[in-house]
C-alpha positions in Angstrom: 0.0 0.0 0.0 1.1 3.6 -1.0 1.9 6.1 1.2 0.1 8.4 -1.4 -3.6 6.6 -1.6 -6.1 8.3 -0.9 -10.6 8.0 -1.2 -12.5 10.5 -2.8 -16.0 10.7 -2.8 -19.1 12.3 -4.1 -21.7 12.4 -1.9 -25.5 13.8 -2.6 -26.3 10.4 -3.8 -29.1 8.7 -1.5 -28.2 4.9 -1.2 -29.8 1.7 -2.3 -29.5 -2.2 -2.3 -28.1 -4.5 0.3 -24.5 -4.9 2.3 -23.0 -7.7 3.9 -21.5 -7.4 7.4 -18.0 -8.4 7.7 -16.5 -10.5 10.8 -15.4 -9.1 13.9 -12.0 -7.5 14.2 -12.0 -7.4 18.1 -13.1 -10.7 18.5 -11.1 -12.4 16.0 -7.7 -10.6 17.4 -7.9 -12.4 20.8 -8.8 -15.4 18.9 -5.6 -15.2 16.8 -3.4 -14.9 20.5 -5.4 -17.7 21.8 -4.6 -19.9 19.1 -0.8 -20.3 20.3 -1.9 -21.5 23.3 -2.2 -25.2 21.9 1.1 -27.4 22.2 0.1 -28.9 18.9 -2.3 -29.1 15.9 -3.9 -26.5 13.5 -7.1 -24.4 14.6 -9.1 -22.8 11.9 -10.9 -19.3 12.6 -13.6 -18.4 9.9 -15.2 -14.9 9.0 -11.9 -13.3 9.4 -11.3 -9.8 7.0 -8.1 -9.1 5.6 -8.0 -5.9 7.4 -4.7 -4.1 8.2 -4.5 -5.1 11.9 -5.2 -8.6 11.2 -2.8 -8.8 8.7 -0.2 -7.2 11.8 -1.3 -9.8 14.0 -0.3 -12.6 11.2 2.7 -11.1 10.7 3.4 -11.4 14.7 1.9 -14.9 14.8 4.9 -15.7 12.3 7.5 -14.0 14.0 7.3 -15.9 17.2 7.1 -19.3 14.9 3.6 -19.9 14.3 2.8 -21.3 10.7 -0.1 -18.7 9.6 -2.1 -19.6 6.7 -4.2 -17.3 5.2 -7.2 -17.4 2.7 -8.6 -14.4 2.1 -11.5 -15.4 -0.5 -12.9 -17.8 1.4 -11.8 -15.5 4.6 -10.1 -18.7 6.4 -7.4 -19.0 8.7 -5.2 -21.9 10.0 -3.0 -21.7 13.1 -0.3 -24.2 14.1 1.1 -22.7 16.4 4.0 -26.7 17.4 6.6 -24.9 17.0 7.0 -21.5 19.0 10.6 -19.9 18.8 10.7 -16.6 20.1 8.7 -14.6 22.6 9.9 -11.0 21.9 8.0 -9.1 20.5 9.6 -6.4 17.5 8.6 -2.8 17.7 7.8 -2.3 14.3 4.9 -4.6 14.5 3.9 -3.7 18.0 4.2 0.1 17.2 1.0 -0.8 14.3 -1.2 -3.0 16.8 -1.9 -2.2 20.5 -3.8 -5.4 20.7 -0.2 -7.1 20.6 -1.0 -7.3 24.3 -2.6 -10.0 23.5 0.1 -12.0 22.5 1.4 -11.7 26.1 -0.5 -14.7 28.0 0.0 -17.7 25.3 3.7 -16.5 24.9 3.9 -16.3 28.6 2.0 -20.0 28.9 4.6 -21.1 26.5 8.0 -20.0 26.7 7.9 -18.3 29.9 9.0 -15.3 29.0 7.5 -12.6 27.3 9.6 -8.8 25.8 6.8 -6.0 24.8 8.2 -2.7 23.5 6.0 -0.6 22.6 2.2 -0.8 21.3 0.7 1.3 18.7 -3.2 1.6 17.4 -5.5 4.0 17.5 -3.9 7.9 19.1 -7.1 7.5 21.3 -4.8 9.3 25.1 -4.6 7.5 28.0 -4.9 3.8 27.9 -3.1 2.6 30.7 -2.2 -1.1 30.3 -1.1 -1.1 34.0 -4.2 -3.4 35.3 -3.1 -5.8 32.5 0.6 -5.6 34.2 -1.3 -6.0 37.9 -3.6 -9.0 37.0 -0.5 -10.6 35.5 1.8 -10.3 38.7 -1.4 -11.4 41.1 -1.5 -14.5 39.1 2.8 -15.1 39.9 4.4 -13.7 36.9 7.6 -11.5 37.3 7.1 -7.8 35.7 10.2 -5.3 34.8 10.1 -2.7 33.3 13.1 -0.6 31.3 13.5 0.3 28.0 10.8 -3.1 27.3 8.3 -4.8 29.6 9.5 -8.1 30.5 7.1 -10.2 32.1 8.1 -13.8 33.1 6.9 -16.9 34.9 6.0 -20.4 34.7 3.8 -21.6 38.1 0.7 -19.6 38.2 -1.9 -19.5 40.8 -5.8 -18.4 40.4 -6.7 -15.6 42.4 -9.4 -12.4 42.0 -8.3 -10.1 40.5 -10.5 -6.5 39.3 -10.1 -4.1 36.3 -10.0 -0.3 37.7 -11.8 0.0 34.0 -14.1 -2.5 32.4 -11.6 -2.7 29.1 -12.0 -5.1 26.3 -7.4 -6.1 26.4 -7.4 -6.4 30.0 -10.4 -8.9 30.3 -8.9 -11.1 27.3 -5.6 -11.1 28.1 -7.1 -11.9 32.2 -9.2 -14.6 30.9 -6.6 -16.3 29.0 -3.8 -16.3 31.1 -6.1 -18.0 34.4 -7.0 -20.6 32.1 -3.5 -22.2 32.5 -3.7 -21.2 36.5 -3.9 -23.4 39.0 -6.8 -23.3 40.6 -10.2 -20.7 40.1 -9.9 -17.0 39.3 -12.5 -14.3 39.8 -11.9 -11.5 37.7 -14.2 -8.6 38.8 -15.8 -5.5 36.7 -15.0 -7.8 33.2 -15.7 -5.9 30.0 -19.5 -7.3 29.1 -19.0 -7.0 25.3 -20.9 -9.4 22.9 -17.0 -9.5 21.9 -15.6 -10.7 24.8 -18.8 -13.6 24.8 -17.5 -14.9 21.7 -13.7 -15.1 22.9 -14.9 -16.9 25.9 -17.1 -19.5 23.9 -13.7 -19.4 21.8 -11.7 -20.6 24.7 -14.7 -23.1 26.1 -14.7 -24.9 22.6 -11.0 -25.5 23.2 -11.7 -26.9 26.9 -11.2 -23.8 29.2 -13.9 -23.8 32.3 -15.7 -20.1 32.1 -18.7 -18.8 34.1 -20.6 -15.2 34.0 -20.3 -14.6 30.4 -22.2 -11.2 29.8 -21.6 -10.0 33.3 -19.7 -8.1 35.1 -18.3 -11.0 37.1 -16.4 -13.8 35.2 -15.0 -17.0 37.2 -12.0 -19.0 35.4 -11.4 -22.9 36.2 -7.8 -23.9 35.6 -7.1 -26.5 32.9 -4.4 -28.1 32.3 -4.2 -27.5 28.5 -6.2 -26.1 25.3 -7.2 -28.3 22.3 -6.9 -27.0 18.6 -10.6 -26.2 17.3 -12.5 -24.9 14.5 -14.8 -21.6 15.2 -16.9 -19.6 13.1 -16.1 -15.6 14.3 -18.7 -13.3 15.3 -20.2 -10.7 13.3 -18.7 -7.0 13.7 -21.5 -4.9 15.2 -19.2 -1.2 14.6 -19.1 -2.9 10.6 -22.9 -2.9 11.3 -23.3 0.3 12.9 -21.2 2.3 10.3 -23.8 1.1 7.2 -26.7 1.8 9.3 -25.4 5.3 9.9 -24.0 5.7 6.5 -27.8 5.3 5.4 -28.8 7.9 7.9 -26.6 10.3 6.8 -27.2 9.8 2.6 -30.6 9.0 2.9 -32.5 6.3 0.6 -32.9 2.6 1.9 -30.6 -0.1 2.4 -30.7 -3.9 3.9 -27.8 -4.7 6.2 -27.1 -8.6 6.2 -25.7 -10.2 9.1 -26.8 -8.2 12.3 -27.3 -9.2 15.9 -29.8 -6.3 16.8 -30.0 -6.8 20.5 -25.9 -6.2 19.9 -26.8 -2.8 18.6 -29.7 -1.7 20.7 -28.8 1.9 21.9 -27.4 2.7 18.7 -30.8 1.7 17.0 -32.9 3.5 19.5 -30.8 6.8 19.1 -30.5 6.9 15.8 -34.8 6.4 15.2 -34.7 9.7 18.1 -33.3 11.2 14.7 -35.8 10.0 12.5 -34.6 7.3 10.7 -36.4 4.3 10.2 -35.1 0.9 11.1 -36.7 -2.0 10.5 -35.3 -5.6 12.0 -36.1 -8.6 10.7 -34.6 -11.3 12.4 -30.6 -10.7 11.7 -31.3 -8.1 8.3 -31.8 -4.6 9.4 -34.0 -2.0 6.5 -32.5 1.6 7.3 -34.2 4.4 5.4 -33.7 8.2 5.9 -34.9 11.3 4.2 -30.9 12.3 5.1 -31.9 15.6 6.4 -33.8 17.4 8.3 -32.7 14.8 10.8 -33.5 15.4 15.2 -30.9 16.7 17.1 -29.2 14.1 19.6 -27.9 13.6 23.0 -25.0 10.8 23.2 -23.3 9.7 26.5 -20.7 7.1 25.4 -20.1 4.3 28.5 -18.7 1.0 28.3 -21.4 -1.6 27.4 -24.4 -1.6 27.2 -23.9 1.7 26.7 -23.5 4.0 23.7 -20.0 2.7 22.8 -17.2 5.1 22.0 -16.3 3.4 18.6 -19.8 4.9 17.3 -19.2 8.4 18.7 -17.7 10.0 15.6 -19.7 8.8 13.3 -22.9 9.8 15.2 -21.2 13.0 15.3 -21.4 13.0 11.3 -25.0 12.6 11.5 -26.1 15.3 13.9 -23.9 18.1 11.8 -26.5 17.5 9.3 -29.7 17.4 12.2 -31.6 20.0 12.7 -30.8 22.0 15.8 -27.8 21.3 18.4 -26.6 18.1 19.3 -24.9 17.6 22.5 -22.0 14.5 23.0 -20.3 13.3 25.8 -17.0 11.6 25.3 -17.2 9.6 29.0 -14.2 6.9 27.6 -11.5 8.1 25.5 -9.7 11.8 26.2 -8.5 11.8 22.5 -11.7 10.5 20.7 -12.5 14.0 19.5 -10.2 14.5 16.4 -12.4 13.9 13.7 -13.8 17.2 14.9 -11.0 19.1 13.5 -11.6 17.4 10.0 -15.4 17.8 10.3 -14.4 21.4 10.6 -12.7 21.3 7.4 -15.8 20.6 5.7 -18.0 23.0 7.3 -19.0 21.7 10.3 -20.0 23.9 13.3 -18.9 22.3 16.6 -18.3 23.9 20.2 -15.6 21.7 21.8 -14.5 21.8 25.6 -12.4 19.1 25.6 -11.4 19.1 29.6 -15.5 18.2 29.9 -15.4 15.6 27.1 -18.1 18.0 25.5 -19.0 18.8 22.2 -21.8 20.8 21.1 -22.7 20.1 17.6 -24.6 23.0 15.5 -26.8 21.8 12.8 -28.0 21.7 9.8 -24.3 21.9 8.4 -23.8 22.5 4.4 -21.1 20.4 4.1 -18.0 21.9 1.3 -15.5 19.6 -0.2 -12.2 19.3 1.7 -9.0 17.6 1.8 -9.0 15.5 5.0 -6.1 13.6 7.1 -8.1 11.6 10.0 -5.7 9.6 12.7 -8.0 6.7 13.3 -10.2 4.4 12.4 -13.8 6.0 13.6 -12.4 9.5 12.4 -11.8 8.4 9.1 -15.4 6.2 8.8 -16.8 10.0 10.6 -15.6 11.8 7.3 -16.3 9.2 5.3 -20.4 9.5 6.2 -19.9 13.0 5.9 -18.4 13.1 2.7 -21.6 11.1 1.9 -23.7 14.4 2.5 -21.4 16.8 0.9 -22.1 17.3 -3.1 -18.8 18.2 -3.4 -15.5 16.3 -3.5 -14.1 15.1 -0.3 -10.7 13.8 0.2 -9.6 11.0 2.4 -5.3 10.6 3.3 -4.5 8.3 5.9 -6.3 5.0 4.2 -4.5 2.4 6.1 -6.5 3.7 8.8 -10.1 3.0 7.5 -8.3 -0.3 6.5 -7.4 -1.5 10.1 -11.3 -1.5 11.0 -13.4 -2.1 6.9 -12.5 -4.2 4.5 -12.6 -3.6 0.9 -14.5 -0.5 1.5 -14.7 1.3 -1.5 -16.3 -1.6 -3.3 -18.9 -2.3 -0.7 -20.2 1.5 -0.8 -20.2 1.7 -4.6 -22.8 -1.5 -4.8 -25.2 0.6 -2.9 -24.7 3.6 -5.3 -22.3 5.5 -3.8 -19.6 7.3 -5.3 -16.9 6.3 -3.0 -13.2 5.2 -4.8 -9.9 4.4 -3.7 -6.8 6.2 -6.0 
């Protein structure tokens, strides 16, 4: 990929037909991690995207010895993970994927030992991995810290052990590494995600003992090794979320294939506040919208069930276009506002008090054509939906970041009639 490929669209079209969601990038990573943990034989993981940070997460896989192969067609891949060699980490990979973290508690299982420099992702502010660190150390592993993290450690022991925040890493990486404890864990305010579900029934097919999935509350049994499976991956409800709201924001009708709606509930609920109609039947969700003269809302991100934080921006994209002013609250991120400088760019009005976590949006925004540069992967989907509304050119840089979280994205908004293309 070229350092000078950018998206252009052409928005002012409404949209029509149907989309397929694509499989879930946060539950698929842990699943690649997990997949070292067997001594011997292949796994297979299905519905995986050849998104950037899955491909970074191969390339890891590799590194440390795994055999990794890859069928992107048929969106197949196979993990033998016999033959482990290495358990540090290189920078240049780490510095593209925070959720190398991952990689920490089946390397740590395995050889021991594990050497994490840095880890990159999303420029989101503080994300502390310290409770990862702590939960490591209550179980018996040995933690320094100098230019690297080193943690190391071979007898471990179940114990409780409680995230100061309920994050998505630090339950995985939790969850994995008191599987191969001795003994039952407790690990206390555990992300609830429908992500973090599928990991678990990931890790139960392979023989790990897990209890309070969907709570808050998850209790690890110790077993004394993980078997090789085959497992379908779950659905990605942000994939989901980004068509519905790209409907919203372009107006016309489109069927999303492949939804868990329950997944998606508050999004649903706030964006009908707006006026857009949503229809669910069974896993297909029928999204129409006039695409203006949408309702003003109010968003509160939280961790789930709440409004997540991944939908923020591109909410935001749809109230610059509603009729009044929308007011929302960043309540999980302290960097999750930079799409608003870009949304500026294209003639957005937006009040911003950033100590607060505030912005006040001030609709109905004529969107201009611009030349954009977002810094992550919700930014760049946020001007993406807004290019959607503006009849003028808009320019997307930075496409390896709308690559890390939608695959082949270009293609999947020109069959419903957009003029979206990658050059």
């Amino acid at each position: 990929m070229t350092g000078q490929e950018f998206i252009e669209i052409e928005g002012g079209t409404p949209l029509s037909g149907s989309v397929c969601v694509q499989g879930s990038k946060n539950a698929i990573l842990p699943m690649l991690a997990a997949s070292l943990l067997p001594e011997k034989g292949c796994s297979v993981i299905r519905n995986v995207p050849p998104l950037n940070d899955i491909l970074v997460a191969f390339e890891l896989m590799r590194y440390v010895g795994a055999r990794v192969d890859y069928f992107p067609n048929e969106k197949v891949v196979s993990v033998d993970a016999t033959h482990l060699t290495r358990s540090d980490l290189p920078e240049s990979l780490t510095c593209r994927l925070r959720a190398s973290v991952l990689f920490i508690p089946p390397l740590l299982a395995r050889l021991g030992e594990v050497r994490l420099p840095s880890v990159g992702g999303c420029p989101l502010g503080a994300r502390n991995l310290n409770y990862h660190y702590r939960g490591f150390a209550r179980l018996g592993a040995q933690i320094t810290s100098e230019d690297d993290f080193v943690i190391s450690g071979e007898d471990f022991t179940g114990t409780t052990m409680y995230l100061d925040f309920p994050s998505h890493t630090g339950t995985e990486n939790l969850m994995m590494a008191a599987c191969y404890s001795t003994g039952v864990s407790v690990i206390e305010n555990a992300a609830s995600d429908p992500e973090i579900t599928d990991f678990a029934n990931f890790l139960i097919k392979m023989g790990a003992k897990i209890h309070g999935l969907g709570t808050r509350t998850l209790t690890v049994e110790g077993v004394p090794a993980l078997n090789p499976i085959d497992y379908y991956a779950m659905n990605d409800r942000l994939d989901a979320g980004l068509w519905m709201m790209a409907a919203g924001i372009a107006g016309g009708k489109i069927s999303i294939i492949g939804v868990a709606p329950g997944d998606i509930r508050i999004l649903i609920e706030k964006m009908m506040q707006m006026g857009i109609d949503i229809g669910i039947n069974g896993h297909v969700l029928d999204v129409s919208s006039p695409g203006r003269h949408l309702k003003p809302v109010n968003v509160l991100t939280c961790p789930y069930p709440g409004f997540a934080t991944d939908f923020q921006p591109a909410i935001m994209a749809l109230s610059c276009v509603a009729d009044g002013q929308s007011y929302i609250r960043e309540r999980i991120f302290d960097k999750r506002f930079s799409q608003v400088a870009e949304l500026r760019k294209l003639g957005a009005s937006i009040e911003l008090d950033e100590e607060d976590g505030l912005a006040i949006v001030n609709g109905p925004t004529t969107f201009r054509g611009a030349d954009t540069n977002p810094d992550n992967i919700r930014a760049a989907s946020c001007i993406l939906l807004a290019g959607l509304a503006c009849p003028e050119k808009t320019i997307i840089r930075n496409v390896y970041q709308i690559d890390r979280g939608h695959f082949d994205i270009e293609s999947r908004f020109q069959q419903l009639g957009a003029r979206v293309v990658r050059k």
